[in-house]
C-alpha positions as CSV (number, residue, x, y, z in Angstrom):
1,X,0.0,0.0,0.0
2,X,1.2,3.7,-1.2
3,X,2.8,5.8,2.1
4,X,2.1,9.7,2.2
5,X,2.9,12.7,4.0
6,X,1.4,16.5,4.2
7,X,4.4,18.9,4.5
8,X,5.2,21.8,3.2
9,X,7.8,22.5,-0.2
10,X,10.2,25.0,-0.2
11,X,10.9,27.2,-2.4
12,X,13.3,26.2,-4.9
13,X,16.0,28.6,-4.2
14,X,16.0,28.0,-0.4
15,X,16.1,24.4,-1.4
16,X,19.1,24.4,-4.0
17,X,20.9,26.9,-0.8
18,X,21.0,23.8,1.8
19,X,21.8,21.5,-1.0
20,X,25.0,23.9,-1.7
21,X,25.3,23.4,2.3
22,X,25.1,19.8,2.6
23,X,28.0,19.7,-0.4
24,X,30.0,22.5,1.4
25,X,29.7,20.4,5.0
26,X,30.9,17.0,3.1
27,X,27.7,15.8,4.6
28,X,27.6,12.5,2.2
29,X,31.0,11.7,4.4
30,X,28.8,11.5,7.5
31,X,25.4,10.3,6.5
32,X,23.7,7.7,4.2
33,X,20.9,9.9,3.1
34,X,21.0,13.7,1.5
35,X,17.6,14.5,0.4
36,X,18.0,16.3,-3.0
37,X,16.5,19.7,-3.6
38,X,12.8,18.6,-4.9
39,X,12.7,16.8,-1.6
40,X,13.4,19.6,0.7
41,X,10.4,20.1,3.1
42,X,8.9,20.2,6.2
43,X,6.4,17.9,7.5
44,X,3.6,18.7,9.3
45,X,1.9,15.1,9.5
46,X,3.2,11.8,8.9
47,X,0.9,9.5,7.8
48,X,2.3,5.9,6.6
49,X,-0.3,3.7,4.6
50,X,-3.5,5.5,3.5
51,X,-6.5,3.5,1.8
52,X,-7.6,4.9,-1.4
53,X,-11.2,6.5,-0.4
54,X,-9.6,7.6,3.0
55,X,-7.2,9.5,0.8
56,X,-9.9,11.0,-0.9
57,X,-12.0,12.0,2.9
58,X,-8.8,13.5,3.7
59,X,-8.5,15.8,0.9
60,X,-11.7,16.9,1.3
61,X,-11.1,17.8,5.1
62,X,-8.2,19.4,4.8
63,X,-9.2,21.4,1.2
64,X,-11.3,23.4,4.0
65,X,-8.3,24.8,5.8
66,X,-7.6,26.7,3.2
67,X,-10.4,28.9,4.7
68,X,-9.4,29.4,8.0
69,X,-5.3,29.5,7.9
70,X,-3.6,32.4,5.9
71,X,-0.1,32.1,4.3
72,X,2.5,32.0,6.8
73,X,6.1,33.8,7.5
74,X,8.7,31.3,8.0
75,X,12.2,31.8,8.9
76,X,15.5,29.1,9.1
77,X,16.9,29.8,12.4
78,X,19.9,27.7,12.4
79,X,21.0,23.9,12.0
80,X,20.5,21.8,14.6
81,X,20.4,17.8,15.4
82,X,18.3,14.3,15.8
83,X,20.1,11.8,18.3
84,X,23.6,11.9,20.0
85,X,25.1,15.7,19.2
86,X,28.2,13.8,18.5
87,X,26.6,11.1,15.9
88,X,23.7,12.9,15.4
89,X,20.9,10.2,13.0
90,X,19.2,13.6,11.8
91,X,20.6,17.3,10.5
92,X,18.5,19.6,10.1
93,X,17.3,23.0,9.6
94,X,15.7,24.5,12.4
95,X,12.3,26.8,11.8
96,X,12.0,29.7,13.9
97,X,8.8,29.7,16.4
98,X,5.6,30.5,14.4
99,X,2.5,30.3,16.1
100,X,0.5,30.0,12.7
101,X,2.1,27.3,11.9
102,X,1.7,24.8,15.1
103,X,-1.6,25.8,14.6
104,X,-2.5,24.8,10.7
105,X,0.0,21.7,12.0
106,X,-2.2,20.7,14.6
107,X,-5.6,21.4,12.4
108,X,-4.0,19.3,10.1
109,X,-3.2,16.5,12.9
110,X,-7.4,16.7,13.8
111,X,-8.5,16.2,10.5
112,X,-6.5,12.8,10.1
113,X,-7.5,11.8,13.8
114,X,-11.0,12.6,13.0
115,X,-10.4,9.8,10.0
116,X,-9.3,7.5,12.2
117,X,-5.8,7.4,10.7
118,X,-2.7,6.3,12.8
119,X,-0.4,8.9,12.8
120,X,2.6,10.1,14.7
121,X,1.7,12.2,17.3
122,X,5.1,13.1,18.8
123,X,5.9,17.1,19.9
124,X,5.9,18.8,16.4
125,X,9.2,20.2,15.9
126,X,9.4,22.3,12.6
127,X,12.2,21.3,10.8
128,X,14.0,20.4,6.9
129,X,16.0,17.5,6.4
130,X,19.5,17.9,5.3
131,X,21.2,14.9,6.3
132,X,19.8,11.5,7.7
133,X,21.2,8.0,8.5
134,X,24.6,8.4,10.3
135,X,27.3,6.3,8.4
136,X,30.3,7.1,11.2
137,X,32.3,7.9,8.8
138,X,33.4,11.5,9.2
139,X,33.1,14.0,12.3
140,X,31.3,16.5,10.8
141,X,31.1,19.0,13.7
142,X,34.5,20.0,13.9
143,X,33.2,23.1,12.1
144,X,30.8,25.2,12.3
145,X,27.3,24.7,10.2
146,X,25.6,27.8,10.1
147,X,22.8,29.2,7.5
148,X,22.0,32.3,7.0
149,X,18.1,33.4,8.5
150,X,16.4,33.2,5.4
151,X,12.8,34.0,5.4
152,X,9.8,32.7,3.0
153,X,6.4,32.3,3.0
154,X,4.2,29.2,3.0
155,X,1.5,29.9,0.9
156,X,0.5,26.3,0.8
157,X,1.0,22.8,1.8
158,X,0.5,19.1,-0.2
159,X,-0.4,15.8,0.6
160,X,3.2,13.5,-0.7
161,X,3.3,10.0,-2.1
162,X,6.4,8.7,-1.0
163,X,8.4,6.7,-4.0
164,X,11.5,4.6,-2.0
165,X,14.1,4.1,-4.6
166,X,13.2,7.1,-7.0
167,X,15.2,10.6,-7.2
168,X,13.0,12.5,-6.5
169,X,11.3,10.4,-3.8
170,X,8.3,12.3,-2.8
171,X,5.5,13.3,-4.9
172,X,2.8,15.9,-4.5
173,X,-0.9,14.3,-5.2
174,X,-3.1,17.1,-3.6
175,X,-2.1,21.0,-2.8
176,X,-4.1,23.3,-0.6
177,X,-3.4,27.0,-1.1
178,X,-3.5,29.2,2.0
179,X,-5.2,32.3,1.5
180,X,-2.8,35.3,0.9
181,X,-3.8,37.9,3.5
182,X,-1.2,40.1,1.9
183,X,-2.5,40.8,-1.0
């Protein structure tokens, strides 16, 4: 059965930005997995094996979201870790605090609970993937990884097929747009 995921894409410029990073930090010296640009997100739900018509209830729900959440300012704060700070299974991005988007996160988390579907309900933390899979292979933090605070904003978010094995791996099957309050 097809795995999925509703996160949020970045924008393409951001994304190819930590790409340059993980190349810069030599990250493929310390980790198994380097998500490639198209795969740069963040996720606000994971939700593992979907049946088809549940998939469909669920787009429906969330399609009304789009109603009560307006686009959101987001902003990297710095890179951070997963795991042992030493051999650390996760690096990441780190989001700054956004209220707006705990909340449209959370919305998001009711509308699959109310569907009955079994999904992870650890503390969100808002974050982007750069590196995953420690391979022990290089100490990576004997310099500094720092990004600059680069600010965007999320005018939507997508429901992902996940494709194991294919470059890129995720693929977007639903989008809802936010409604741009700035405008």
């Amino acid at each position: 059965m097809q795995h999925y995921f509703i996160g949020v894409k970045l924008p393409e410029g951001l994304a190819r930005h930590l790409v340059d990073s993980q190349k810069e930090w030599h990250l493929e010296l310390s980790h198994k997995t380097l998500p490639v640009a198209e795969d740069l997100h963040i996720t606000l739900v994971y939700l593992g094996a979907v049946e088809a018509e549940v998939l469909t209830e669920l787009i429906s729900e969330l399609n009304e979201l789009n109603e009560v959440i307006p686009a959101i300012d987001l902003k990297l704060s710095g890179v951070s870790t997963f795991g042992n700070p030493s051999t650390p299974r996760v690096i990441y991005a780190s989001i700054e605090e956004q209220p707006m988007l705990h909340k449209l996160q959370h919305a998001v988390l009711e509308k699959c609970l109310a569907l009955s579907l079994r999904v992870d309900q650890k503390s969100f933390v808002p974050h982007i993937t750069i590196a995953k899979k420690w391979s022990g292979k290089l100490d990576v933090f004997s310099k500094v990884m720092s990004i600059e605070q680069t600010s965007f904003t999320m005018k939507d978010f997508s429901i992902y097929s996940i494709n194991p094995g294919k470059v890129p791996s995720y693929k977007p099957i639903h989008t809802i747009y936010l409604e741009d309050l700035t405008t």
